[in-house]
C-alpha positions in Angstrom: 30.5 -28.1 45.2 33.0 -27.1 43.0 33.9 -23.1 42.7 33.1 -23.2 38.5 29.8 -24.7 39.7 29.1 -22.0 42.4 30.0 -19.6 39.2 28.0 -21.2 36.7 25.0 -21.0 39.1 25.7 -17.0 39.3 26.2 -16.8 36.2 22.9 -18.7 35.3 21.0 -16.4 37.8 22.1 -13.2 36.9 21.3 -14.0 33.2 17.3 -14.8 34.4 17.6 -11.7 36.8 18.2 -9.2 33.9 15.4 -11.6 31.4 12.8 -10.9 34.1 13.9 -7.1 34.7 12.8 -6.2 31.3 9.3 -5.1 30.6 8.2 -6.4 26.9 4.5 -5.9 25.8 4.6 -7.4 22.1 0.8 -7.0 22.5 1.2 -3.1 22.5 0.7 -2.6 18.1 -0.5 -5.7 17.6 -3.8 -3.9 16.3 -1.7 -1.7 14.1 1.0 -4.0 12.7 -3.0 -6.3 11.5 -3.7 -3.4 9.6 -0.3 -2.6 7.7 -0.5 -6.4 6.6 -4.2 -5.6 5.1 -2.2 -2.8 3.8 0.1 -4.7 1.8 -2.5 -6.9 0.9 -4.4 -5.1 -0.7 -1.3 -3.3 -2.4 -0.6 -6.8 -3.8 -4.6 -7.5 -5.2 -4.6 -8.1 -8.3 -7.7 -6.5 -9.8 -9.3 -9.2 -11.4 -10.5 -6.7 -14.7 -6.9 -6.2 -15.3 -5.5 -10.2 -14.9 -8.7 -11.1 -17.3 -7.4 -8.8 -19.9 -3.8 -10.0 -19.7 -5.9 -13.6 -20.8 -6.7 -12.0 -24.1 -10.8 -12.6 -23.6 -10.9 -9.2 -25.6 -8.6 -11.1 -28.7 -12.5 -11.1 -30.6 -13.1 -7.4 -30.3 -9.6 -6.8 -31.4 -11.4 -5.4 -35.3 -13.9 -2.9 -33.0 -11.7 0.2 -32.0 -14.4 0.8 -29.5 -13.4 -1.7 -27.3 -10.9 0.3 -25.1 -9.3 0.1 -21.3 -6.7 2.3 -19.6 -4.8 1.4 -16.5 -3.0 3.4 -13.8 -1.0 2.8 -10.3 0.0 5.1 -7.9 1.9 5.1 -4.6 -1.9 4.6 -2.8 -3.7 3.1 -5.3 -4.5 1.9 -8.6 -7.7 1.5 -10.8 -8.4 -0.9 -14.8 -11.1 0.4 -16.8 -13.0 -0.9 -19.8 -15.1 1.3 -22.2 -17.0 0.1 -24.5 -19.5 2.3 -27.2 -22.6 0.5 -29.0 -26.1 1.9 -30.3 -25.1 5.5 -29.2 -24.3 3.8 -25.6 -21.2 3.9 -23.4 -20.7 1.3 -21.8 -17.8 0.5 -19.0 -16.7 -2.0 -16.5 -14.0 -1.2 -14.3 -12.3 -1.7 -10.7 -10.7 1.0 -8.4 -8.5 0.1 -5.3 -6.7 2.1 -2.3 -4.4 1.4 0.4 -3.4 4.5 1.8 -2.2 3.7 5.8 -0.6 6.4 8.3 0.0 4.8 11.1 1.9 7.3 13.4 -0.8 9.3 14.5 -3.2 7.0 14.9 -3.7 4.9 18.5 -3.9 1.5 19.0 -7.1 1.5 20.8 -8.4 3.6 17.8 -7.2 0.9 15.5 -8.4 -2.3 17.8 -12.0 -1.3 17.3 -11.4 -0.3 13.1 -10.4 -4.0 13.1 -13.7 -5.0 15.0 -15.6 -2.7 13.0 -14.3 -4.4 9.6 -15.1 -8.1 10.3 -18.9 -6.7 11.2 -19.4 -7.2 7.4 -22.0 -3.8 7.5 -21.3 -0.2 6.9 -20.6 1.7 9.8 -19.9 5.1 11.1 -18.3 6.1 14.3 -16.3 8.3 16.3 -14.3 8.1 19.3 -12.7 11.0 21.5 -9.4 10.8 22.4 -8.3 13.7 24.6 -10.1 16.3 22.5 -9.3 14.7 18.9 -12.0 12.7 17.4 -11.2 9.4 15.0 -14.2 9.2 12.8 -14.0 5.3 11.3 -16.2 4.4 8.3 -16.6 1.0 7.5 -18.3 0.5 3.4 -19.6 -2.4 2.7 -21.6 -2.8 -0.2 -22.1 -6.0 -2.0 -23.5 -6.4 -5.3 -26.6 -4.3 -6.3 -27.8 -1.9 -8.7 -27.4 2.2 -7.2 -29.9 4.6 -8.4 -27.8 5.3 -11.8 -28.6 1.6 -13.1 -25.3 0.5 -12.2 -24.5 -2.5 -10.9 -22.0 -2.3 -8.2 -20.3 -3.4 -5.5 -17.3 -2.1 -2.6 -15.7 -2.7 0.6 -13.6 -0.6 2.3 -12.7 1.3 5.7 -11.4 4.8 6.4 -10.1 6.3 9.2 -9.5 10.2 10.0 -8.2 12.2 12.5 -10.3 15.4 13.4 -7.8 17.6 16.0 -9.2 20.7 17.9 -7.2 22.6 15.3 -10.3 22.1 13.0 -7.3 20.2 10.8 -8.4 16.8 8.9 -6.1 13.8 8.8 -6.5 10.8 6.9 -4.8 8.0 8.9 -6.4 5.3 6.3 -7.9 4.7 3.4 -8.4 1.2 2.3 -11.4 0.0 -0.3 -12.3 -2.4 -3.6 -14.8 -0.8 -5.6 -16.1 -2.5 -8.4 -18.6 -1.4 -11.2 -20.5 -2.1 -14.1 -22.6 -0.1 -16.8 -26.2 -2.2 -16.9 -27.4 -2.9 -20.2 -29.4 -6.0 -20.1 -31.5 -5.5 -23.8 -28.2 -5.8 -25.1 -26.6 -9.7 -24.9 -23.5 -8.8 -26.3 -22.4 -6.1 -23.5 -23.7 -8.8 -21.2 -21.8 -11.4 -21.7 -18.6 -9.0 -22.6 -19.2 -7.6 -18.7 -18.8 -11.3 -17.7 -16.3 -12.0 -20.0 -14.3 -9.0 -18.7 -14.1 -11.2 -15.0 -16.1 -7.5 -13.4 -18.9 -10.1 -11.8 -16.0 -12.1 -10.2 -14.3 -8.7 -9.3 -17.7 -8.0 -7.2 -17.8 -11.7 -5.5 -13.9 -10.9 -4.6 -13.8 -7.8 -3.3 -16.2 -8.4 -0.7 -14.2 -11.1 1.0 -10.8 -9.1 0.6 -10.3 -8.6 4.4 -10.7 -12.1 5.4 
């Protein structure tokens, strides 16, 4: 054998000796890292109130100043609203969305199980101790149905927070879709503008926004 073979073997070994020498577990945040991407998901939703507006549905109501929507987006959320006022009745339609995520104090164990908890489809509440802190996760999910206020609604969301021994309160995340609708049904003409304004769709969405 020739010596540049002898050295290219060395060479060659050495290069697999220091490969094998390092310790890699890319499994370590893999929980975590799932989460910030349903973070920026969500950051990028498009609430589907607000693209339906943008289609001009509401061109017809354009001569009734009580047709009205405001809009707002923050660093952690953003929300569209409708308002409408007939026959001495307000009525509104509107969607609200978060996506607050603090991932640096929370474990990956802690955020392994708010991923199981989230594909359960069913609210949930839990804690776990860890070392005299307690995660509390909620899961919301809520699809649509009328609440107590004759509202028709609908949300999905999960939240995490931190409670330390120093009686402090830390929200590690906050994500949720809520969607909602003033009922009217005596009235045709809110009806239909309620589907028109895409806030039934909005409820059929939200639900599945984790998927």
């Amino acid at each position: 054998m020739k010596w540049q073979d002898i050295l290219k073997n060395v060479i060659t070994q050495s290069k697999v000796k220091e490969i094998e020498d390092i310790d890699i577990d890319i499994d370590d945040d893999d929980c975590k890292r799932e989460l910030q991407r349903l973070a920026n998901k969500l950051k990028n939703y498009k609430l589907v109130v607000g693209e339906k507006w943008k289609d001009g549905w509401h061109g017809k109501y354009v001569g009734d100043e009580k047709l009205k929507h405001n809009t707002s987006q923050g660093e952690n959320g953003k929300f569209f609203k409708i308002n409408f006022h007939s026959h001495f009745i307000h009525n509104y339609f509107g969607e609200i969305l978060n996506y607050y995520y603090n991932p640096n104090d929370l474990p990956e164990s802690v955020a392994c199980r708010a991923l199981e908890i989230l594909k359960e489809e069913k609210s949930h509440e839990e804690s776990i101790n860890i070392n005299g802190d307690y995660y509390i996760i909620n899961r919301l999910f809520k699809p649509k149905s009328m609440n107590d206020y004759g509202e028709i609604e609908a949300a999905s969301g999960l939240r995490v927070v931190k409670e330390s021994t120093e009686e402090r309160h830390e929200n590690l995340l906050f994500f949720e879709i809520y969607a909602y609708a003033s009922h009217n049904s005596s009235n045709r003409d809110i009806t239909d503008m309620a589907t028109e304004s895409g806030i039934f769709d909005a409820m059929e969405k939200l639900i599945k926004w984790h998927r």
